[in-house]
C-alpha positions as CSV (number, residue, x, y, z in Angstrom):
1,X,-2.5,-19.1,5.1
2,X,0.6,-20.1,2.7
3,X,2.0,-21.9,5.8
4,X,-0.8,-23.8,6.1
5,X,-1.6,-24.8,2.6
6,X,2.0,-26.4,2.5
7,X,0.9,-28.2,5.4
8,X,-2.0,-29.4,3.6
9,X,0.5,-30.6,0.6
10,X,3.0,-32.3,3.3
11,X,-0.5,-34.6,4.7
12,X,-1.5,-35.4,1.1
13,X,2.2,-36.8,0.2
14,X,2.3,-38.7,3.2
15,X,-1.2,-40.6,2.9
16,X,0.1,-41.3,-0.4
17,X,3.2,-42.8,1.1
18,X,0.5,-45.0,3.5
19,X,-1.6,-46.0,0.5
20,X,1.7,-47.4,-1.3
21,X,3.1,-49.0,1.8
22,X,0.3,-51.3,2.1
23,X,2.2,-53.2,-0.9
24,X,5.9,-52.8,0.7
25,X,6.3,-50.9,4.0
26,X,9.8,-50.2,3.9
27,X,9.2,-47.8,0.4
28,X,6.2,-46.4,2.2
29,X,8.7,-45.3,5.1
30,X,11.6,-44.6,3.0
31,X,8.7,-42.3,1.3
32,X,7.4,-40.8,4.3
33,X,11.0,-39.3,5.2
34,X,11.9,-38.3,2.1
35,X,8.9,-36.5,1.1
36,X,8.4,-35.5,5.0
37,X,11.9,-33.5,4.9
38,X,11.4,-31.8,1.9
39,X,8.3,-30.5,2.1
40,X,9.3,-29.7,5.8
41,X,12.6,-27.9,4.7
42,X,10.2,-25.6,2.3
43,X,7.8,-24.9,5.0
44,X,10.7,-23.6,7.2
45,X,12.0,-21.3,4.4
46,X,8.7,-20.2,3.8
47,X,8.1,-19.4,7.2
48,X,11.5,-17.4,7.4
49,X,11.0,-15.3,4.4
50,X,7.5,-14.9,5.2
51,X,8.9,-12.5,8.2
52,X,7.3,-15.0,10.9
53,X,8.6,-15.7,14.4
54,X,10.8,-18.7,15.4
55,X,7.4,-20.0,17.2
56,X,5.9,-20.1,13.8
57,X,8.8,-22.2,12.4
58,X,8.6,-24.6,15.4
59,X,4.6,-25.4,15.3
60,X,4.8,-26.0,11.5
61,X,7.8,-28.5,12.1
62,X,6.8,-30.3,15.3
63,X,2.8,-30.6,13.5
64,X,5.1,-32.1,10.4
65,X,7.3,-34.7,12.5
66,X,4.7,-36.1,14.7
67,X,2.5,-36.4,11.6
68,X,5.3,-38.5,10.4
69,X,6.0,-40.4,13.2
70,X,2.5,-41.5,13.8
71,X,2.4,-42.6,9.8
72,X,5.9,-44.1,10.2
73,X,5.4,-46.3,13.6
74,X,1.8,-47.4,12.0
75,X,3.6,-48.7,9.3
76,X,6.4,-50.0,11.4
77,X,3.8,-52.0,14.2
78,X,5.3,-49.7,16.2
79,X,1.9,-48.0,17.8
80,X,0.7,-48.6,21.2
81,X,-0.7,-47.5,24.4
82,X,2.6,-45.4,24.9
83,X,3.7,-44.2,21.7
84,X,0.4,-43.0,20.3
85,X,-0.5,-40.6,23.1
86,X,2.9,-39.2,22.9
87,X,2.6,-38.7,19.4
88,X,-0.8,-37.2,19.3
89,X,0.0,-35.2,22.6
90,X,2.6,-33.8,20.3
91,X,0.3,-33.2,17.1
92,X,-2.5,-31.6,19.8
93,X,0.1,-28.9,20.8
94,X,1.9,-28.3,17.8
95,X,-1.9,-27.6,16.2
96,X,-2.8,-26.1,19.3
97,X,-0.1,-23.7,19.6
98,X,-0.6,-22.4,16.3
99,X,-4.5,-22.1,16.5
100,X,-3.8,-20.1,20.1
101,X,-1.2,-17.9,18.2
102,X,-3.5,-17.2,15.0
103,X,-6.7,-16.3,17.2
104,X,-4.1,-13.7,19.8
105,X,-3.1,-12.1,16.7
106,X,-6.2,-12.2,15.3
107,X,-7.4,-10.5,18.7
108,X,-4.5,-8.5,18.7
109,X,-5.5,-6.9,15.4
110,X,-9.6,-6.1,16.2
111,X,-9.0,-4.1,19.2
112,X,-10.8,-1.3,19.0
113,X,-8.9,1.8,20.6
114,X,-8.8,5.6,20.4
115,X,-6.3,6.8,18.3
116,X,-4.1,9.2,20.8
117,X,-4.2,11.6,17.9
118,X,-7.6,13.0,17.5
119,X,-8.4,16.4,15.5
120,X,-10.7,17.3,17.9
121,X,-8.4,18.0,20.2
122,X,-6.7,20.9,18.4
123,X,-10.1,23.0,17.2
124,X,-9.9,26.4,17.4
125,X,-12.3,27.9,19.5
126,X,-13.0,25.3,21.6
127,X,-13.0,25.4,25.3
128,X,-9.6,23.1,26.5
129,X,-8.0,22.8,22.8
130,X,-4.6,21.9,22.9
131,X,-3.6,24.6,19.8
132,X,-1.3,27.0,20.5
133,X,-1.9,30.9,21.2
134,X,0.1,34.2,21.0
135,X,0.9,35.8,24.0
136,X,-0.1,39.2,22.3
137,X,-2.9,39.9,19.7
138,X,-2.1,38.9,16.3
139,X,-1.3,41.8,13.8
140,X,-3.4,40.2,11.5
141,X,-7.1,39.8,12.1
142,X,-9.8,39.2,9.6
143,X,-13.3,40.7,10.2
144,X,-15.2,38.8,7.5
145,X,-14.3,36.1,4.7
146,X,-11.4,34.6,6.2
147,X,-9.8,31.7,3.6
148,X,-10.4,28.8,3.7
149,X,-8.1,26.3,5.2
150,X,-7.3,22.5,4.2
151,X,-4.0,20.4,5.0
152,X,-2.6,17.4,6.1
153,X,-3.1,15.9,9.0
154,X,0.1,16.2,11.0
155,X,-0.1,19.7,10.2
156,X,-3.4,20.7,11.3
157,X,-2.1,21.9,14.8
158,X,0.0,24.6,12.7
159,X,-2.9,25.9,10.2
160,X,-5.5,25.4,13.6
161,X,-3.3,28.0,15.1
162,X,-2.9,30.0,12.5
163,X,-7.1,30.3,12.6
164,X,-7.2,30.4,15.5
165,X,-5.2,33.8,15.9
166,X,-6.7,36.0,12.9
167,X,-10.0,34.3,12.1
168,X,-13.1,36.2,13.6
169,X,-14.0,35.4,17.3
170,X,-17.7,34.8,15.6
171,X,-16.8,31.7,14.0
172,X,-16.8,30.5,17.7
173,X,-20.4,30.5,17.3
174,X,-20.9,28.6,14.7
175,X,-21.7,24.5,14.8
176,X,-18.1,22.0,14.1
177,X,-20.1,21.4,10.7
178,X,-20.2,25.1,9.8
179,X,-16.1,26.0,11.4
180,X,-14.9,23.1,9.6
181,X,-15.8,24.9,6.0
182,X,-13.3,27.4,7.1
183,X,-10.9,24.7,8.8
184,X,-10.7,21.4,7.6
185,X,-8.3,18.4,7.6
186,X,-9.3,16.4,4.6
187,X,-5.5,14.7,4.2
188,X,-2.7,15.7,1.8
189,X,-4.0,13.9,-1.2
190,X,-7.8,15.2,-0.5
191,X,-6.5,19.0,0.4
192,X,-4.4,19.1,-3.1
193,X,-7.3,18.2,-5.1
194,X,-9.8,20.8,-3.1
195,X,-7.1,23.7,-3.9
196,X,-7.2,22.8,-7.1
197,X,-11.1,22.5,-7.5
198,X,-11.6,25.5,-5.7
199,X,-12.9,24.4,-2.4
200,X,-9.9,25.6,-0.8
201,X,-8.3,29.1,-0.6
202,X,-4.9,27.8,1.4
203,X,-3.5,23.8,1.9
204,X,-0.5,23.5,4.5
205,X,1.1,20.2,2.8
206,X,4.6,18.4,2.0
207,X,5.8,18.9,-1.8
208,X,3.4,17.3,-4.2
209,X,3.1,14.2,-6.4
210,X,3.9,14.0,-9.6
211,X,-0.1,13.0,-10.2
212,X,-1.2,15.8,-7.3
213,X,1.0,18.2,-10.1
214,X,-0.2,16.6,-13.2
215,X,-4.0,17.3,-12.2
216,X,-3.4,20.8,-11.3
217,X,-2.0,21.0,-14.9
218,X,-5.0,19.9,-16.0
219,X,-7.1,21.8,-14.6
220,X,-5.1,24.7,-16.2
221,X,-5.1,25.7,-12.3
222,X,-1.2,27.3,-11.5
223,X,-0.1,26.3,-7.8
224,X,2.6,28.5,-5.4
225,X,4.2,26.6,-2.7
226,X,5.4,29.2,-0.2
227,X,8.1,27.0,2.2
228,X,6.6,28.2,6.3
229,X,8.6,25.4,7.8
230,X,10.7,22.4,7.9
231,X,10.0,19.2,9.0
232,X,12.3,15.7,9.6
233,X,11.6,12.3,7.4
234,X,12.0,10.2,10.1
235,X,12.1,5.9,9.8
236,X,11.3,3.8,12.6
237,X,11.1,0.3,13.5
238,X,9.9,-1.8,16.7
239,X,11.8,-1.0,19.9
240,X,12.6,-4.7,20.0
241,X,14.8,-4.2,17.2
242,X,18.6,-3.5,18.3
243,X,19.4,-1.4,15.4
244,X,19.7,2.7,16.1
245,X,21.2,3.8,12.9
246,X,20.9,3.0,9.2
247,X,22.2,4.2,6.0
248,X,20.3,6.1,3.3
249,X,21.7,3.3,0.8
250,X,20.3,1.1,3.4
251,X,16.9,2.4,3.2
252,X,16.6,2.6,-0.6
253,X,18.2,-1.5,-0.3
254,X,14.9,-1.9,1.8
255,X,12.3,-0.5,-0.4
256,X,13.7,-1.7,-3.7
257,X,13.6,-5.3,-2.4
258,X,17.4,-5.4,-2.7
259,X,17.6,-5.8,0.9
260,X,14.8,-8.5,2.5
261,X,16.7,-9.9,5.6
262,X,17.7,-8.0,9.1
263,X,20.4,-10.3,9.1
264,X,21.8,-8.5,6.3
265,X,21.7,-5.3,8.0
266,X,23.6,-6.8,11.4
267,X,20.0,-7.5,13.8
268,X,20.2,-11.4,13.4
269,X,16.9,-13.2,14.6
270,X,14.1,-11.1,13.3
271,X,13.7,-12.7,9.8
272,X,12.0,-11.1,7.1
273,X,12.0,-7.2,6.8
274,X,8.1,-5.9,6.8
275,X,8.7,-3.3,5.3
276,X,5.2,-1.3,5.3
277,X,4.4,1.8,3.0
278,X,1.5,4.5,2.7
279,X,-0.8,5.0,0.1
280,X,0.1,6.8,-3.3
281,X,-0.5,11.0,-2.7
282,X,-0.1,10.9,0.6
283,X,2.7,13.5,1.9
284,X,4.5,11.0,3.2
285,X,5.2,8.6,0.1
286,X,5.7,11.2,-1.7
287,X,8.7,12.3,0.4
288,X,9.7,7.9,0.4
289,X,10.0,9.0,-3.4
290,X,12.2,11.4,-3.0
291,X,14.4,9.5,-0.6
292,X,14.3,7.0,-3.4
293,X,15.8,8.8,-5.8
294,X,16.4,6.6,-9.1
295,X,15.9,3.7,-7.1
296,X,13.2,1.5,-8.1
297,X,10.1,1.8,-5.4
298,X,9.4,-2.2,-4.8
299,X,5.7,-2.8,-5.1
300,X,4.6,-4.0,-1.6
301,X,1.6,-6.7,-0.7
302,X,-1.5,-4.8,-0.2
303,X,-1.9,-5.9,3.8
304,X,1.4,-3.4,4.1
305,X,0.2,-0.3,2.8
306,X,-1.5,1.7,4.9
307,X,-4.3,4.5,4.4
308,X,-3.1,6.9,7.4
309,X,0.0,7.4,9.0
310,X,-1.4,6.6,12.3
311,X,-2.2,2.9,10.7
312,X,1.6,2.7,10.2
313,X,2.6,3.9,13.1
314,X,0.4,1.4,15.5
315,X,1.4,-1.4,13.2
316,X,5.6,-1.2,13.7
317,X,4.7,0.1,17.1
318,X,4.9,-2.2,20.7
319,X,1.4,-2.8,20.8
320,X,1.4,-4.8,17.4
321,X,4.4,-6.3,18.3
322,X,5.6,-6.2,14.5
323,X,9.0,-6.6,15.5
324,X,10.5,-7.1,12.1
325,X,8.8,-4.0,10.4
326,X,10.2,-0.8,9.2
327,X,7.6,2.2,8.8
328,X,8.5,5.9,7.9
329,X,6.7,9.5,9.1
330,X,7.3,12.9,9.7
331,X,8.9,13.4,12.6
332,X,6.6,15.9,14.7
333,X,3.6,12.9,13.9
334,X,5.5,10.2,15.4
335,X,6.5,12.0,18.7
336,X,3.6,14.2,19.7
337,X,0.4,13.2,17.7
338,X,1.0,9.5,17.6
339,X,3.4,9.5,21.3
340,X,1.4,6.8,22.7
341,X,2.4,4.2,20.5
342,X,6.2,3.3,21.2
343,X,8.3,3.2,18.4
344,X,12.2,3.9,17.8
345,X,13.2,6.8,15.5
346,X,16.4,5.9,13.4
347,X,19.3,8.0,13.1
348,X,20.1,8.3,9.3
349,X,24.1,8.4,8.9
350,X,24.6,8.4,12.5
351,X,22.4,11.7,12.4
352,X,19.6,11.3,15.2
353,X,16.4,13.3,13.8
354,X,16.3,16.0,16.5
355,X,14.9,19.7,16.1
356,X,18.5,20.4,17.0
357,X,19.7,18.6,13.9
358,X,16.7,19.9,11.3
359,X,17.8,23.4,12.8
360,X,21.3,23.0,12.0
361,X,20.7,21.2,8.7
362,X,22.6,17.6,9.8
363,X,19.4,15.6,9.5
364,X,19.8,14.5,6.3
365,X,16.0,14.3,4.9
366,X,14.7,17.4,6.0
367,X,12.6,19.0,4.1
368,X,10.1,22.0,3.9
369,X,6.6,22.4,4.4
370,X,4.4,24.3,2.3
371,X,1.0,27.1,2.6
372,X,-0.1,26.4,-1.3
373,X,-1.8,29.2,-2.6
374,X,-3.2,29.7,-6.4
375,X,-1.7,32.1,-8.2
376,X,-5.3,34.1,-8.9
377,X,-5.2,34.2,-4.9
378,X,-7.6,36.9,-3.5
379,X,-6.3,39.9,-1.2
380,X,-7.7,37.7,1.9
381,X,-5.1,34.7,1.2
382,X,-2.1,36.7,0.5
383,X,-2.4,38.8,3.2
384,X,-2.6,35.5,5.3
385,X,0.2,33.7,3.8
386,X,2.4,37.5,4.3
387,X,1.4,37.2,8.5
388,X,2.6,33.0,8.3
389,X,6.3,34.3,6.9
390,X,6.2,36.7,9.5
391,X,7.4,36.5,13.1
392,X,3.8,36.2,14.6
393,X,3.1,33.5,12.2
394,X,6.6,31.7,12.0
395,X,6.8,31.7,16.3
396,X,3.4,29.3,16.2
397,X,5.2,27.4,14.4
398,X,8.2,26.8,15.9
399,X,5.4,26.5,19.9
400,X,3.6,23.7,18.0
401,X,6.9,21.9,17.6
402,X,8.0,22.5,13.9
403,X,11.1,23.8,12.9
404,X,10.2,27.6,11.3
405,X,12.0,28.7,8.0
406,X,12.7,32.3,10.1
407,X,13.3,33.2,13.3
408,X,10.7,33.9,15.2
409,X,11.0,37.6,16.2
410,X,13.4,38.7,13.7
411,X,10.5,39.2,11.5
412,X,10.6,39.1,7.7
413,X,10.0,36.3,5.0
414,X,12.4,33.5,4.6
């Protein structure tokens, strides 16, 4: 829309430059390439730092110059059966072009699709659910008033397990309506504020916010994070983009602003970074924060921030075809729940994020995941958190594809 208003400006100057030349020609041409180069030379660099594609550039440009050349032959007696269909042949296309490419993208964009992560698919107790099971009965087993579950999406195929294996085989029985008051998957930001509220006995969750622990405090409600397993911060970017590896001062360059340009970082010809972020509570911009450090978080246009972290991952993905954007995840989200949409995971100082690497502790951002209990938990949560820390617990973990805090087997707490 910029774009085009500076189009707008760049036709207003030039009938100006007409209106004039009707007293003196030559001034009204003069004019015409003056002001025609100028405001050209700003739509250009508004296209660049805008983060558009070289296309984009062009179709501006080429609408500019033959609007110019039509003006400046007028003027000149210059137009006639062969110029002036060359010159609005020109126009036509350039306008053309960049009406086709607004309506693909605008096509691109209302697509309706299933996400390739759906919760669904991991429900305990459902016939053809994709959660893990033990191989053996679980030591654990609850016969009545199991605790209720909340968490964050990419970890609901953990806590679904976890049900899954000690909650009572009745539950099976009961409507999706009625399991889900047991099990749920409200979101980080949601899950923290039910634990706190009371309608939720156990959240499995990144670290908190400073808000998310700020409202607890208000609420004169004390929290325990109990670390169950660790997981990579992973950032990715389109697999058109030839970069594999960045710096952590790189990233924090990128999301204070410092650093706008993948020229800057060595990947010449993709323009501006779009560089998208999630919304405030969410697990993983509270782990961007911690990245951060004492770094200055730049404040991003609302169009990049994005509600879910499957919205991030589709947009930086292929299928978008964002090929100058930058997203960030956890790592299990991007390559199993969200596997369908191709995107390139960045090594971090040369450190790819593999479960190798969070298992030997090279990754650089890896970071635990939490059970949060209250600290007036009843018998039924604590005894559940105690069977999580141990091996029967800690090996669903590690089948779902987390990295456990204890070996699975070896029993004990971390």
């Amino acid at each position: 829309m910029f774009g085009w208003a500076l189009l707008a400006v760049f036709l207003i100057a030039l009938i100006a430059c007409v209106i004039a030349g009707k007293a003196e020609p030559f001034f009204a041409v003069v004019g015409a390439l003056a002001v025609g180069a100028i405001l050209t030379f700003v739509v250009g660099l508004c296209c660049a730092f805008d983060g558009l594609y070289w296309y984009d550039y062009a179709l501006y440009i080429g609408a500019g110059v033959a609007i110019e050349l039509l003006l400046i032959f007028f003027m000149a007696g210059k137009l006639n059966r062969r110029t002036l269909p060359l010159l609005l042949g020109l126009l036509i296309l350039c306008v053309g072009g960049k009406t086709a490419v607004q309506l693909y993208r605008g096509y691109v964009n209302s697509i309706a699709f299933r996400d390739t992560f759906d919760a669904r698919d991991y429900r305990p107790w459902q016939e053809n659910s994709l959660v893990k099971t033990l191989e053996e009965p679980a030591a654990l087993q609850f016969a009545a008033n199991p605790p209720k579950m909340d968490g964050a999406t990419a970890l609901y195929p953990v806590y679904a397990a976890f049900a899954q294996a000690v909650y009572p085989a009745s539950l099976a029985d009961l409507s999706v309506t009625e399991q889900m008051e047991y099990v749920d998957c409200s979101t980080t930001t949601l899950a923290y504020k039910n634990i706190v509220d009371g309608g939720a006995d156990i959240i499995f969750v990144a670290g908190p916010s400073a808000k998310q622990e700020e409202y607890a405090k208000e609420k004169g409600v004390e929290l325990i994070y109990t670390p169950i397993g660790r997981e990579a911060f992973v950032f990715f970017v389109n697999p058109g983009n030839p970069l594999n590896s960045l710096t952590i001062p790189q990233i924090r360059g990128i999301y204070s602003g410092e650093i706008t340009r993948w020229e800057e970082l060595g990947a010449p010809g993709l323009g501006g970074i779009l560089a998208f972020q999630r919304s405030i509570g969410s697990g993983s911009q509270t782990a961007l924060y911690t990245v951060m450090g004492d770094t200055p978080l730049m404040e991003p246009p609302t169009e990049n921030v994005y509600g879910s972290m499957g919205g991030i991952v589709e947009a930086a993905s292929d299928y978008k075809n964002f090929k100058n954007a930058i997203g960030y995840s956890f790592r299990f989200y991007c390559t199993e729940l969200k596997k369908g949409f191709d995107v390139k995971l960045l090594a971090l100082n040369g450190i790819a994020p593999t479960r190798e690497n969070i298992e030997n502790g090279t990754y650089p951002i890896a970071s635990y995941f939490y059970a949060v209990t209250r600290a007036d938990a009843d018998e039924n949560t604590r005894a559940l958190l105690a069977w999580i820390q141990g091996p029967q617990g800690q090996t669903l973990i590690d089948q779902t594809g987390y990295t456990p805090v204890a070996v699975p087997g070896e029993g004990g707490k971390p």
